[in-house]
C-alpha positions in Angstrom: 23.5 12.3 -9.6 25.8 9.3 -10.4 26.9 7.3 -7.4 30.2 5.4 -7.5 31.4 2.2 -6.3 34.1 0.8 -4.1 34.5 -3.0 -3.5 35.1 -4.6 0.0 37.5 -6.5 0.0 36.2 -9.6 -0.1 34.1 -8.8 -2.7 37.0 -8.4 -5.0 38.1 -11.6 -4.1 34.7 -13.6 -4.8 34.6 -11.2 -8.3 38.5 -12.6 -9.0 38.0 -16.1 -8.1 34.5 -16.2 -10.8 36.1 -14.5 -13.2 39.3 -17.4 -13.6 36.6 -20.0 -12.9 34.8 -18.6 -16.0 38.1 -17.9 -17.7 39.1 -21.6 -17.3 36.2 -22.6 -19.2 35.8 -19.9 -22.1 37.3 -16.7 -22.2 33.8 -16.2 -24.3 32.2 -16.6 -21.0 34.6 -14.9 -18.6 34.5 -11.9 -20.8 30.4 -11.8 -21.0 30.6 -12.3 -17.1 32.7 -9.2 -16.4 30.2 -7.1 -19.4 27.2 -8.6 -16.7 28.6 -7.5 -13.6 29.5 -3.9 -15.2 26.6 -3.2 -16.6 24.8 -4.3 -13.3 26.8 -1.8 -11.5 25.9 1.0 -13.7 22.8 0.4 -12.8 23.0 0.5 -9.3 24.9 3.6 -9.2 22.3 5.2 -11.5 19.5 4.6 -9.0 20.8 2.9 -6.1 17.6 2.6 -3.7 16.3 0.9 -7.0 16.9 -2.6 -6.0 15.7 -4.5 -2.4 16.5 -4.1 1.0 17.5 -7.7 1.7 18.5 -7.3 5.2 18.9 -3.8 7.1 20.8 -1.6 5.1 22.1 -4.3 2.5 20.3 -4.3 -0.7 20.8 -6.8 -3.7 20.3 -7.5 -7.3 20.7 -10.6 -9.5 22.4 -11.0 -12.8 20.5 -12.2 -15.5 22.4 -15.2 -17.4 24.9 -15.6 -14.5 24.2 -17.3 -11.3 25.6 -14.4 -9.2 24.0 -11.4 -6.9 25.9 -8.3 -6.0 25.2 -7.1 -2.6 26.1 -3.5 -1.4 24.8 -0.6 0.9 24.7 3.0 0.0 26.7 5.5 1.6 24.6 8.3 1.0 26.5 11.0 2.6 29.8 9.9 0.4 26.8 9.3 -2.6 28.9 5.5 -2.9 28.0 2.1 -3.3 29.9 -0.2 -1.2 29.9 -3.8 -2.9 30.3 -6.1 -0.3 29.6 -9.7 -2.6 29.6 -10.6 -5.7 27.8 -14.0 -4.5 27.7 -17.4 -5.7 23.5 -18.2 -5.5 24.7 -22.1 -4.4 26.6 -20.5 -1.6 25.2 -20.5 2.4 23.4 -17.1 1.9 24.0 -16.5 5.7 27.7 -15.4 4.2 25.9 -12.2 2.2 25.9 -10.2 4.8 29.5 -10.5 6.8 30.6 -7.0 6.1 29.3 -4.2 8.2 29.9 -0.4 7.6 
């Protein structure tokens, strides 16, 4: 079964602010980011326990041609994935993990 997704709240905000960084640059590029991060999130909701725990319950996985990780946890009673980051990799990765459930 297909999970879905919901994004924290700060993790829509850290998805905004990329994409009009990208956007800024080359819609090209802006475009091909949002296509990364979807297609990532299929993938997570198609076998979310697929990717590692990082810390406790978080997990994460990296996008290939972007310098970004998506963070989330699995509510497995609700079968969602909770995105709490879309993170920056030259960020202080002790900010990953703010969000509890």
């Amino acid at each position: 079964m297909k999970y879905r997704y919901i994004y924290d709240p700060r993790a829509i905000t850290e998805y905004e602010e990329a994409i009009i960084w990208y956007s800024e640059r080359s819609e090209l590029v802006s475009e091909n980011f949002v296509l990364a991060v979807n297609e990532k999130l299929d993938e997570i909701c198609e076998h979310p326990t697929r990717y590692r725990n990082t810390k406790k319950y978080f997990r994460e996985t990296f996008l290939k041609k972007y310098p970004y990780s998506i963070v989330y946890f699995v509510e497995e009673d609700a079968k969602t994935v909770v995105i709490v980051s879309i993170f920056h990799s030259s960020r202080n990765p002790k900010k990953k993990y703010k969000r509890q459930p």
